[in-house]
C-alpha positions as CSV (number, residue, x, y, z in Angstrom):
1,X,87.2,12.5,-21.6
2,X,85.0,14.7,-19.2
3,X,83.5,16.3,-22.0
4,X,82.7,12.9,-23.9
5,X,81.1,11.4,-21.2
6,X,78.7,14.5,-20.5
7,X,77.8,15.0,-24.2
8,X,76.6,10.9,-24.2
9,X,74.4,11.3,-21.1
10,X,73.0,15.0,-22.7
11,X,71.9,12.4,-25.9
12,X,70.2,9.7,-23.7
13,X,67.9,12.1,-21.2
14,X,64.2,12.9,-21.7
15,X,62.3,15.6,-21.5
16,X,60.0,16.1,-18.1
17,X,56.8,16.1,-20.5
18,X,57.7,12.4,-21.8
19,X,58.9,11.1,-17.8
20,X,55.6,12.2,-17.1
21,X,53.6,10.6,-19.9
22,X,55.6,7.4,-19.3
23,X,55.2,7.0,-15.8
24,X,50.9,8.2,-16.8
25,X,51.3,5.6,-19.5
26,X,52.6,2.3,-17.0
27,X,50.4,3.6,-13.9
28,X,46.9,3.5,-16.1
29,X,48.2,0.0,-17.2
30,X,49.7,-1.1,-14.4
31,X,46.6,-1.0,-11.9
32,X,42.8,-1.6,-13.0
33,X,39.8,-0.9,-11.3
34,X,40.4,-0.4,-7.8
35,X,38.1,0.4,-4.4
36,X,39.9,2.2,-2.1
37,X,38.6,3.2,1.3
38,X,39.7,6.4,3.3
39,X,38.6,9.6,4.7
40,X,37.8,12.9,2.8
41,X,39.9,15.6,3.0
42,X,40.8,19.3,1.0
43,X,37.5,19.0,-0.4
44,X,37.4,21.5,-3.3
45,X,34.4,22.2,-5.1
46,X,35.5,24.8,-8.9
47,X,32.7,26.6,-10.4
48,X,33.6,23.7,-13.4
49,X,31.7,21.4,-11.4
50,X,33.9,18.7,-10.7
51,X,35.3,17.9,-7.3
52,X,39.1,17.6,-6.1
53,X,39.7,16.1,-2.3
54,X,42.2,13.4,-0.8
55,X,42.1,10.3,0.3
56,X,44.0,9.7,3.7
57,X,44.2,6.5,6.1
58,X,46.7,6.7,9.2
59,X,50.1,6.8,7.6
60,X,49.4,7.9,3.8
61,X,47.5,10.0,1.4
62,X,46.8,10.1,-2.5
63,X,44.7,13.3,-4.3
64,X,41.5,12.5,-6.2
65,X,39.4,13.9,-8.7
66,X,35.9,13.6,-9.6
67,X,34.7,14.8,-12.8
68,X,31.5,16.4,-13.4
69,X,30.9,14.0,-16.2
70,X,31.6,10.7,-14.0
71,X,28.9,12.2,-11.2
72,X,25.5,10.3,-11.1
73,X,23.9,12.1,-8.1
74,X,24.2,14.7,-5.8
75,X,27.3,15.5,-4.3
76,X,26.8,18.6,-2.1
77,X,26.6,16.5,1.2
78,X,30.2,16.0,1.1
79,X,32.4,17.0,3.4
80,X,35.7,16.9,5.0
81,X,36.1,13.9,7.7
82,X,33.9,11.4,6.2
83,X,35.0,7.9,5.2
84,X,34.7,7.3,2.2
85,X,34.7,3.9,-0.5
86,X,36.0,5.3,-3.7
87,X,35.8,3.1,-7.0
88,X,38.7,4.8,-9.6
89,X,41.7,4.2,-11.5
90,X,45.2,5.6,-10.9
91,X,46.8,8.2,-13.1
92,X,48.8,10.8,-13.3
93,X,48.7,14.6,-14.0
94,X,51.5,15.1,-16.2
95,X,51.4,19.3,-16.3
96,X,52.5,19.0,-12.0
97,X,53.7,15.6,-11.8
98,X,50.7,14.6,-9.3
99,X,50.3,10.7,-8.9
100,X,46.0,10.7,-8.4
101,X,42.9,8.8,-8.5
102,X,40.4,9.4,-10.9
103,X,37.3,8.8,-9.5
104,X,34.1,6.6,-11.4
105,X,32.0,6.2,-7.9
106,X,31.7,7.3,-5.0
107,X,29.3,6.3,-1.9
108,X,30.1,6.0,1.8
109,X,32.5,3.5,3.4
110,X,30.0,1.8,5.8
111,X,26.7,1.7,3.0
112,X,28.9,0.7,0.2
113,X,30.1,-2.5,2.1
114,X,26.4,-3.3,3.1
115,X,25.0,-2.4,-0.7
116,X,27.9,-4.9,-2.0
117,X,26.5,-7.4,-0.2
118,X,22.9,-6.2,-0.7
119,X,23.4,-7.0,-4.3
120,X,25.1,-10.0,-3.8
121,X,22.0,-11.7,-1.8
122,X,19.7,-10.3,-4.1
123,X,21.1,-12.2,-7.4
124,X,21.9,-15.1,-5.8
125,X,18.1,-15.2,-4.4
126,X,16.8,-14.3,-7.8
127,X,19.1,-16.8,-9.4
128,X,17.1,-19.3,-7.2
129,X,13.8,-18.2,-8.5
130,X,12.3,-16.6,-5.0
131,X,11.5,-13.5,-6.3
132,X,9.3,-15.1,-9.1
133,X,5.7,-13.6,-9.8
134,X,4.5,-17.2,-10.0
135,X,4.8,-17.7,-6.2
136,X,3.1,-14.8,-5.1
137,X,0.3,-15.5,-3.4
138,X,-3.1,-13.3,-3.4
139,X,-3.9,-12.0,-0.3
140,X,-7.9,-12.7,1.5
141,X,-10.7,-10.2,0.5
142,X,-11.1,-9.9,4.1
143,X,-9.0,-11.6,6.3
144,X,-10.6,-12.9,9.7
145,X,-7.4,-11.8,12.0
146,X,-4.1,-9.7,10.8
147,X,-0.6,-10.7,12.4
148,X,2.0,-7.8,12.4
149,X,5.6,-8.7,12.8
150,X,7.3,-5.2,14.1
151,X,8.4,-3.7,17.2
152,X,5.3,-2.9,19.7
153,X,7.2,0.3,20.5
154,X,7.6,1.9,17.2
155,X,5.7,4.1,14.9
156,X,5.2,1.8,12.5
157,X,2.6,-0.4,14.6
158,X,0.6,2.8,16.1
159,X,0.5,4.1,12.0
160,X,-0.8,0.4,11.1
161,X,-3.4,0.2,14.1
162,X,-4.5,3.8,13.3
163,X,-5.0,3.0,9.6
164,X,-6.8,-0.6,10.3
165,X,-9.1,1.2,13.2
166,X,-9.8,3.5,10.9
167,X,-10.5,1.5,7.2
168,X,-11.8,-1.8,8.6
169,X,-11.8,-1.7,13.1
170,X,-13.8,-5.3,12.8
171,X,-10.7,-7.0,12.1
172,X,-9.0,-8.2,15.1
173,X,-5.1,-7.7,15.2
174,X,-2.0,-10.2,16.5
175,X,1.3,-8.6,17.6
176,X,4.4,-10.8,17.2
177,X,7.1,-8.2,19.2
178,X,10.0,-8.2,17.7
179,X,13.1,-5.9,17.3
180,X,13.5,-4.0,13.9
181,X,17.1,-2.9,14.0
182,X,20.3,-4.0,15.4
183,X,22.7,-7.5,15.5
184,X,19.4,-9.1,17.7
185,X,16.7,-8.1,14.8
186,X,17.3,-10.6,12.4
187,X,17.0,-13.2,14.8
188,X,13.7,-12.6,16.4
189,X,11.8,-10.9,13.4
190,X,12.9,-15.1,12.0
191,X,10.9,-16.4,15.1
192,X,8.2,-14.0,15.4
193,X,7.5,-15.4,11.6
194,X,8.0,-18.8,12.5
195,X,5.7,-18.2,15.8
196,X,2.6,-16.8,13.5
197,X,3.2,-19.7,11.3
198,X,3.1,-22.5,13.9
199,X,0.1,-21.1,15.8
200,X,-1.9,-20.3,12.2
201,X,-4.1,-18.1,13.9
202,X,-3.6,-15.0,11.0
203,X,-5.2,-14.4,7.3
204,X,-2.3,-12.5,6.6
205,X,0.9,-11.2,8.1
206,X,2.6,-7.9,7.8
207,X,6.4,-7.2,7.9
208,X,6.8,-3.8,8.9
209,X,9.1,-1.0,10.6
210,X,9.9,2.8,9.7
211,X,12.0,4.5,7.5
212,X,16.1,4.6,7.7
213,X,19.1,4.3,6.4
214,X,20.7,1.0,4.6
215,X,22.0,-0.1,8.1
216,X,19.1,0.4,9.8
217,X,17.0,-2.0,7.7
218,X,19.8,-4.3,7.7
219,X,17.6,-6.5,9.4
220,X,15.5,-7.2,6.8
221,X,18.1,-8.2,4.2
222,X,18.8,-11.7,6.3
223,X,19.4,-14.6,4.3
224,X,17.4,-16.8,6.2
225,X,14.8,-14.3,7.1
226,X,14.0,-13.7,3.3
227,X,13.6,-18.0,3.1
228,X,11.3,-18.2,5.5
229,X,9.2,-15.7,4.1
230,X,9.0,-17.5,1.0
231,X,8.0,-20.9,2.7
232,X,5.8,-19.2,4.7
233,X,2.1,-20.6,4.3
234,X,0.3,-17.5,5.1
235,X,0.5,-14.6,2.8
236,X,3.2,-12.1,3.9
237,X,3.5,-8.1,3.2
238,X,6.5,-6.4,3.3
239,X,6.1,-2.7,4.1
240,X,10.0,-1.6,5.3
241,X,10.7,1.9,5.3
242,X,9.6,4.7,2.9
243,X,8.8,4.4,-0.6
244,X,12.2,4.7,-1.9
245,X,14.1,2.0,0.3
246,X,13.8,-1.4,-1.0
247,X,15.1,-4.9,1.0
248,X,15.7,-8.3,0.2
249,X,12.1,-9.0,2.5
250,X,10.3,-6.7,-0.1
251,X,11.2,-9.0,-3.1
252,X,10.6,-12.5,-1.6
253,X,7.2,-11.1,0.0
254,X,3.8,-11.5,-1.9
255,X,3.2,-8.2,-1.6
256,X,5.3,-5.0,-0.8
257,X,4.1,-1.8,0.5
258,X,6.0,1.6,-0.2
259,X,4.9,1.9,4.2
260,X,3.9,0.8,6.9
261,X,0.5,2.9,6.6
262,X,-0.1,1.5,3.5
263,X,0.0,-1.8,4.0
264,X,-2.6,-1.5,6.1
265,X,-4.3,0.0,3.7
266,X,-4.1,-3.2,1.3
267,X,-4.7,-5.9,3.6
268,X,-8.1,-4.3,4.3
269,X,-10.9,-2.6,2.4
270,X,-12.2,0.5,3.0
271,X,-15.3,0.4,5.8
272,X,-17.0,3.5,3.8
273,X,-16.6,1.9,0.2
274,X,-17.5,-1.7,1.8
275,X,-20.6,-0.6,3.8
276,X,-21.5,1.3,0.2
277,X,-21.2,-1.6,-1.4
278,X,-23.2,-3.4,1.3
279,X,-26.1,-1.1,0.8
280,X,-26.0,-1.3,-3.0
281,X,-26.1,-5.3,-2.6
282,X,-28.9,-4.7,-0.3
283,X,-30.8,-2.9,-3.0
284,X,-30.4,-5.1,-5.4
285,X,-31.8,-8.4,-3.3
286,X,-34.6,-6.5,-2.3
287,X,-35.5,-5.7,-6.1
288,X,-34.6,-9.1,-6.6
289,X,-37.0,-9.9,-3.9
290,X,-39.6,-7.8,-5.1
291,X,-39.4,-8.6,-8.5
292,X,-39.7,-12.5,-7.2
293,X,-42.6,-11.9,-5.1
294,X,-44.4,-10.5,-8.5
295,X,-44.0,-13.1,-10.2
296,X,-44.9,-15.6,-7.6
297,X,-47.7,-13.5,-7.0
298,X,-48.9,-13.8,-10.8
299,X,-48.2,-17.0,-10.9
300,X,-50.6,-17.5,-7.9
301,X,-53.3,-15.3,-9.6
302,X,-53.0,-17.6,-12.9
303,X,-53.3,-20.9,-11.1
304,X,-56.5,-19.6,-9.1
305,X,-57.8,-18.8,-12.0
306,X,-57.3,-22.0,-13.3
307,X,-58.2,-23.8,-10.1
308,X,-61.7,-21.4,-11.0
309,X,-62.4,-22.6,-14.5
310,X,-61.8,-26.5,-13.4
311,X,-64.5,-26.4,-11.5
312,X,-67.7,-28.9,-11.7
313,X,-69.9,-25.7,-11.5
314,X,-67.6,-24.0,-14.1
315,X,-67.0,-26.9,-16.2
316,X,-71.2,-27.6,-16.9
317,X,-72.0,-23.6,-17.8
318,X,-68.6,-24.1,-20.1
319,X,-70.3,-26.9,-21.7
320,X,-73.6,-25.8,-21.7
321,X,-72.5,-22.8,-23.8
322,X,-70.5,-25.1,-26.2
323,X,-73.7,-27.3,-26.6
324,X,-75.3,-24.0,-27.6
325,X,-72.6,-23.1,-29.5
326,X,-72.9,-26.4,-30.9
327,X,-76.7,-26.0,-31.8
328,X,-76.7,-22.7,-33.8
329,X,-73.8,-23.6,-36.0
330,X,-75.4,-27.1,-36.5
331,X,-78.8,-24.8,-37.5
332,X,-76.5,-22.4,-39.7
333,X,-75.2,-25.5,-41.4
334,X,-77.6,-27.3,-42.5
335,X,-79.4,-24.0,-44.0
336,X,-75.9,-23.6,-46.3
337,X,-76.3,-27.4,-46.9
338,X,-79.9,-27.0,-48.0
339,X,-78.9,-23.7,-50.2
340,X,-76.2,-24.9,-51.3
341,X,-77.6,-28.5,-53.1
342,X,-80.7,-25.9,-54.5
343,X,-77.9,-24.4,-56.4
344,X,-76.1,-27.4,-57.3
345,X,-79.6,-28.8,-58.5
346,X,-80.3,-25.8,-60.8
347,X,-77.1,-25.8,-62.0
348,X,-77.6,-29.5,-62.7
349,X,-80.9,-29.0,-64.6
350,X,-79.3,-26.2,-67.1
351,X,-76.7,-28.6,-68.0
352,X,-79.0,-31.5,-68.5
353,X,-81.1,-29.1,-70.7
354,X,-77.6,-28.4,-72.6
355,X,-77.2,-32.0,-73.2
356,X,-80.8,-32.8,-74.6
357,X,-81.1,-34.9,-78.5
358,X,-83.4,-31.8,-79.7
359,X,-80.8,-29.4,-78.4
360,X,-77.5,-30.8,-79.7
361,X,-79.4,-31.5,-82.8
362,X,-80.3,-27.9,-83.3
363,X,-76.6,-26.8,-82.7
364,X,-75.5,-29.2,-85.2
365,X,-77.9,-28.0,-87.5
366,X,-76.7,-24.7,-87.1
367,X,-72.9,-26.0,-87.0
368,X,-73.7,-27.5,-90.5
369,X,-75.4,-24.1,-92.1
370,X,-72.3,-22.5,-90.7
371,X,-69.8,-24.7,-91.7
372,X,-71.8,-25.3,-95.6
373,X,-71.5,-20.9,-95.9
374,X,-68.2,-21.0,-95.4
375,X,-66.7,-23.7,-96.9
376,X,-68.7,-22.7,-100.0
377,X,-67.3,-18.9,-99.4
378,X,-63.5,-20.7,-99.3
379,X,-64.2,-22.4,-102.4
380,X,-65.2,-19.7,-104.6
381,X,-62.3,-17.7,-102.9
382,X,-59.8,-20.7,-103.8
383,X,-61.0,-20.6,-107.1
384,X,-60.6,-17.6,-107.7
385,X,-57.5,-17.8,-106.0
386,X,-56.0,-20.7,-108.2
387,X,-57.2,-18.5,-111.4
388,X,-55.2,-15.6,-110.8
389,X,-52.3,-17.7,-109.9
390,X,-52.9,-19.5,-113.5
391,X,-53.0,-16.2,-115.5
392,X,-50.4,-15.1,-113.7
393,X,-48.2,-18.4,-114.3
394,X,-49.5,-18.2,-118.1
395,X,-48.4,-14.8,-118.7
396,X,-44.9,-15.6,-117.3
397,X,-44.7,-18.9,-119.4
398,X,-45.5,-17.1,-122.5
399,X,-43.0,-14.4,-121.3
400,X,-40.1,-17.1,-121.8
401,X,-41.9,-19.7,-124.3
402,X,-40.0,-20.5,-127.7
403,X,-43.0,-19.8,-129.4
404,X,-43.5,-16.3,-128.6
405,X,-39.6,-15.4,-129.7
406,X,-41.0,-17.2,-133.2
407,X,-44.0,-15.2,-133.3
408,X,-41.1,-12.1,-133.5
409,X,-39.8,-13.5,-136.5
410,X,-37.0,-15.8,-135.5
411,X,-36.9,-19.5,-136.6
412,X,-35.4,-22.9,-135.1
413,X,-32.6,-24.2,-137.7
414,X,-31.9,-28.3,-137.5
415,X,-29.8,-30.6,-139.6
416,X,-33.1,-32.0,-141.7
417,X,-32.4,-35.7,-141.5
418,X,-31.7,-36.0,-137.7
419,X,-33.8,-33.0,-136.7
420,X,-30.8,-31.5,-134.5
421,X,-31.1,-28.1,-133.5
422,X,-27.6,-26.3,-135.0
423,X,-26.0,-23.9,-133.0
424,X,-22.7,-23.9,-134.9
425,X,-21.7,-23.4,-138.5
426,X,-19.3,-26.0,-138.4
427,X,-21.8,-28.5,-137.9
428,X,-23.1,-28.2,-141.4
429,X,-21.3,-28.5,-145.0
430,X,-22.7,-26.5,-148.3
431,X,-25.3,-28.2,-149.7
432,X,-26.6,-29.7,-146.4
433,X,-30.7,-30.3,-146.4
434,X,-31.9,-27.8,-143.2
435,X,-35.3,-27.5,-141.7
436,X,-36.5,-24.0,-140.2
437,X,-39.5,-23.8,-138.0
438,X,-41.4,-20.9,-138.0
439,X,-44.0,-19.7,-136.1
440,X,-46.6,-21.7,-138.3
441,X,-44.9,-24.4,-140.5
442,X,-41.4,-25.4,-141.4
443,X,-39.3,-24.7,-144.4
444,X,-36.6,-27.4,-146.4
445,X,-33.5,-25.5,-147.6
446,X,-30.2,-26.1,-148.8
447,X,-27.2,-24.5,-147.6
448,X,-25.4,-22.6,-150.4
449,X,-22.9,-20.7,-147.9
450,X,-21.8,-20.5,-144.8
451,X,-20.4,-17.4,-143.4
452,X,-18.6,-18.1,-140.0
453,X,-18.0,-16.1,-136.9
454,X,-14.4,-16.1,-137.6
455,X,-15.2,-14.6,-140.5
């Protein structure tokens, strides 16, 4: 019975392989995703790259591992003690039995919490449309007066004062004190703003403190800070830390600056390239001017001159020389006149002498001689003409005239009594009367036989 009962349990047990990969298998799908908060500890770093630690609170501890693959930055400032906010999911490690946490991301406890929320502010702000281009307003040329929002201890405001002294010193400056950093900040950097709104004294305000971490510029990811800065009527630039570090006041803002420094250096041009650009506007109005002054001056010179020939002086002399003018070309005119009918009279004369009785009497006279010659010379040439043509004619005639083939001997046979020419045999009998012309006289015959074609 002992025996039986051992050999059934021997049939029924797994191996440690498949406990493992079951208990791997219903941990990965038992528990998703999970953030879990704790401090770093055995912090091992292979020459593989990836990192092994734990995680510890006060009364437990689970092993990690971070693979190279899941790392997005650098991860040599780790170290044992910190507190840590681990994204992962929870497995096993079948070849020891280890229950772990494979790490996806990692970032400190503290910053992680704050970035959450970061995040959070920033879509539901963007969701609302306050970080749209469209509102942005532009900022003045030149603005009369600058506000600065910051804390009138820090080194922000000396490194904006020293940049605006040293760019553009004509511009006067406002200070609205405020603190920068801490539980108080968000609160009075909201009612400095709302101060250098209601007094409206400022072109332009600037937002502005030094470089830090995420909890440091906590300040200037306030709800109701980044509203006001939206609805404020005067243009507002963010300038919050160092290039890299971004806050909810940069994105609401009309214009951010990577620092403090250069923020100043927007919100006012540069005294050397503006005082250049003075002096080349300088140069132009006084060519302008110059150029102006010409023309004016020519102008001046024209209308003096007209002023000169209007004259009563200037206006007799001018007509004086026109009635001289006048005068010789009246002279010169009538001597072409006078020339001029001379000719036509001659030409006149000759064609009256053309047209004379005796004269077109004498041309007919020699029209009719002419005409007399040659129709007398086309006569005798038509004559002649019309005689050759008649030969000619003749000579063809004769060519195809009856007579001439009787003058070879042949005759014209007819039927004597009707006179019709016979051209047949058959239109004859034997003893038929027949007349046969010949070239001179006919001959009366009887027909004694008839020989046919056929025959």
């Amino acid at each position: 019975m002992k025996d039986s009962t051992v050999t059934a349990q021997s049939a029924d047990a797994i191996t440690v392989s498949e406990l493992n990969r079951q208990a791997k298998t219903l941990l990965e799908r038992g528990l998703a995703r999970v953030w879990v908060e704790g401090e770093l500890s055995n912090l091992a770093r292979p020459a593989s790259g990836h990192v092994y630690f734990t995680l510890k609170d006060k009364s437990a501890q689970v092993r990690c591992a971070f693979f190279r693959q899941r790392q997005r930055g650098p991860t040599l400032g780790l170290s044992d003690g910190d507190q840590m906010l681990a994204l992962g999911r929870v497995s096993l490690y079948e070849a020891r039995g280890d229950y772990q946490l494979i790490i996806e991301r990692l970032e400190p406890a503290g910053e992680g919490e704050l970035r959450r929320r970061f995040e959070l502010l920033k879509r539901k702000l963007a969701a609302e449309g306050l970080f749209d281009e469209d509102l942005k307003r532009p900022l003045p040329a030149v603005p009369r007066r600058i506000g600065v929002i910051t804390s009138p201890s820090g080194a922000a405001i000396r490194d904006v004062l020293t940049v605006l002294q040293r760019r553009f010193p004509v511009v006067p400056v406002t200070i609205y004190p405020s603190a920068v950093q801490g539980d108080a900040a968000p609160g009075e950097l909201l009612r400095a703003l709302q101060a250098a709104v209601r007094r409206a004294e400022c072109d332009v305000l600037i937002l502005c403190r030094g470089g830090g971490s995420l909890e440091d510029l906590w300040a200037f990811n306030d709800e109701a800070l980044a509203r006001a800065i939206r609805q404020s009527p005067i243009p507002v630039i963010s300038a919050v830390g160092h290039e890299v570090d971004f806050t909810i006041a940069d994105f609401v803002a009309d214009l951010r600056a990577p620092t403090p420094s250069g923020a100043a250096e927007l919100v006012v041009p540069d005294r050397i390239e503006w005082l250049r650009g003075l002096a080349n506007l300088t140069g132009t109005l006084s060519s302008l001017m110059r150029r102006q002054l010409e023309e004016e001056a020519q102008t001046l010179d024209w209308l003096a001159k007209r002023l000169a020939q209007s004259s009563p002086i200037t206006t007799v002399a001018r007509q004086a020389e026109r009635m001289k003018n006048s005068r010789i070309r009246l002279a010169i005119a009538i001597r072409h006149a006078v020339a001029a009918t001379n000719h036509r009279a001659v030409q006149l004369n000759a064609r009256l002498l053309r047209q004379s009785p005796a004269m077109q009497l004498e041309r007919d006279g020699w029209q009719f001689r002419d005409l007399r010659a040659r129709l007398g010379s086309a006569g005798h040439k038509l004559i002649d003409n019309l005689q050759q043509r008649l030969k000619l004619n003749a000579r063809a005639l004769n060519a195809v005239s009856p007579l001439a083939t009787l003058e070879r001997g042949y005759a014209i046979v007819s039927v004597a009594e009707s006179n019709n020419v016979l051209t047949d045999t058959r239109k004859v009998q034997v003893g038929s009367a027949v007349r046969a012309r010949l070239a001179r006289g006919s001959l009366i015959a009887t027909v004694d036989h008839i020989e046919r074609k056929d025959d």
